[in-house]
C-alpha positions as CSV (number, residue, x, y, z in Angstrom):
1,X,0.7,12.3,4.2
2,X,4.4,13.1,3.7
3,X,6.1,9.7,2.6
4,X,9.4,10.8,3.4
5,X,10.9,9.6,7.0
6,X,14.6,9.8,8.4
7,X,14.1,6.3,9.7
8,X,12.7,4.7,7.0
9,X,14.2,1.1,5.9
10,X,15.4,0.6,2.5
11,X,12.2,-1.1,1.4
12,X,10.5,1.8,2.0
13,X,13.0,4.2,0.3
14,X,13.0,2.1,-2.9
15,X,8.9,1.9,-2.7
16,X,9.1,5.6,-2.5
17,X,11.1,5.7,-5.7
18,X,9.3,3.3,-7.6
19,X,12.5,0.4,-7.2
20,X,11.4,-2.8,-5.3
21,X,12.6,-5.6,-7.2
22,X,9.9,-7.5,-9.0
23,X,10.2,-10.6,-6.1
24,X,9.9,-8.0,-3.2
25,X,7.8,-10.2,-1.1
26,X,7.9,-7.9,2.5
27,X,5.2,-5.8,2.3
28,X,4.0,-5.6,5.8
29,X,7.8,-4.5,6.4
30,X,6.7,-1.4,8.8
31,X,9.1,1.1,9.8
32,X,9.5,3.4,12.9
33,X,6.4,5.3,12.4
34,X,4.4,2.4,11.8
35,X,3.9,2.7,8.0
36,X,4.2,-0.6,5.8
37,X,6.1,-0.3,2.7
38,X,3.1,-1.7,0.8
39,X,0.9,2.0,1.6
40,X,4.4,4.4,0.6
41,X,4.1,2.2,-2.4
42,X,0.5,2.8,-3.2
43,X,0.7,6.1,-2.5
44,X,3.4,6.3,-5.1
45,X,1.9,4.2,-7.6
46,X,4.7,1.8,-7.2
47,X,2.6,-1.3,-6.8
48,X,3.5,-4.0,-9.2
49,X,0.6,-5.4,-11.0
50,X,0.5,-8.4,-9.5
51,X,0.2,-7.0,-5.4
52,X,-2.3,-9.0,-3.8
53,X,-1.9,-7.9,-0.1
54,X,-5.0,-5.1,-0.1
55,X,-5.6,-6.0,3.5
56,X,-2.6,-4.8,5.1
57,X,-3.4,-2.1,7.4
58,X,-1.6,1.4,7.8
59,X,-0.9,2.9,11.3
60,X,-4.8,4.8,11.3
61,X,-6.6,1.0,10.0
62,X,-6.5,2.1,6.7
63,X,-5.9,-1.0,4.6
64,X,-3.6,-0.7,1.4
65,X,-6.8,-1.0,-1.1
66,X,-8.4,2.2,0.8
67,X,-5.1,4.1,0.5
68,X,-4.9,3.0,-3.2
69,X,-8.6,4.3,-4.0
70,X,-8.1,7.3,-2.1
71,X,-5.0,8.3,-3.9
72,X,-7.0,7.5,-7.6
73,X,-4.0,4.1,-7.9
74,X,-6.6,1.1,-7.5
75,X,-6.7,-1.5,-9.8
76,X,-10.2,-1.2,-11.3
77,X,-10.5,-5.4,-12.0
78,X,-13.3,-7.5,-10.0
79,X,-11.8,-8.7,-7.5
80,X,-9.8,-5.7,-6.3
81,X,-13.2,-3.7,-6.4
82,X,-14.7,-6.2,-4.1
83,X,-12.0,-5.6,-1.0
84,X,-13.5,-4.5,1.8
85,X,-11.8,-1.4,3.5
86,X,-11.3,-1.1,8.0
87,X,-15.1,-1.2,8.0
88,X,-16.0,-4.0,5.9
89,X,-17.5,-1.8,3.1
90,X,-16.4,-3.6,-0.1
91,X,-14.2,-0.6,-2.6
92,X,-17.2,-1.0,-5.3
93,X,-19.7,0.6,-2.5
């Protein structure tokens, strides 16, 4: 997935470089495409280590954990491991 749009918001520029502010709170924030600022971050690995919002979903249903796993950035504690991806399979299985 290319992570780079011309109409992206700031949010999404700055969770593309890795620069969210530690507070950033807006991470359903999609832009014109459709893509939340909390799957650009994951895909970058610029998730802070306290992100909680796995079940946000991208544009295709693909919720933040799946896009995480899939892109080898997934917190590997319990209860991270136990979010179910779009089709209710848990990460672990």
């Amino acid at each position: 997935m290319d992570t780079k749009h011309d109409d992206e918001t700031s949010p999404h520029m700055l969770a593309r470089k890795g620069q969210l502010s530690k507070d950033f709170k807006d991470w359903g924030l999609r832009d014109s495409s459709g893509w939340p600022v909390a799957h650009i971050a994951a895909i970058c690995g610029s998730l802070p280590s306290n992100f909680n919002e796995w079940f946000i979903k991208d544009i295709a249903g693909k919720t933040v954990a799946e896009t995480a796993y899939s892109y080898n950035r997934l917190p590997r504690d319990e209860k991270t491991l136990n979010t179910r991806d779009s089709n209710g399979i848990s990460i672990r299985e």
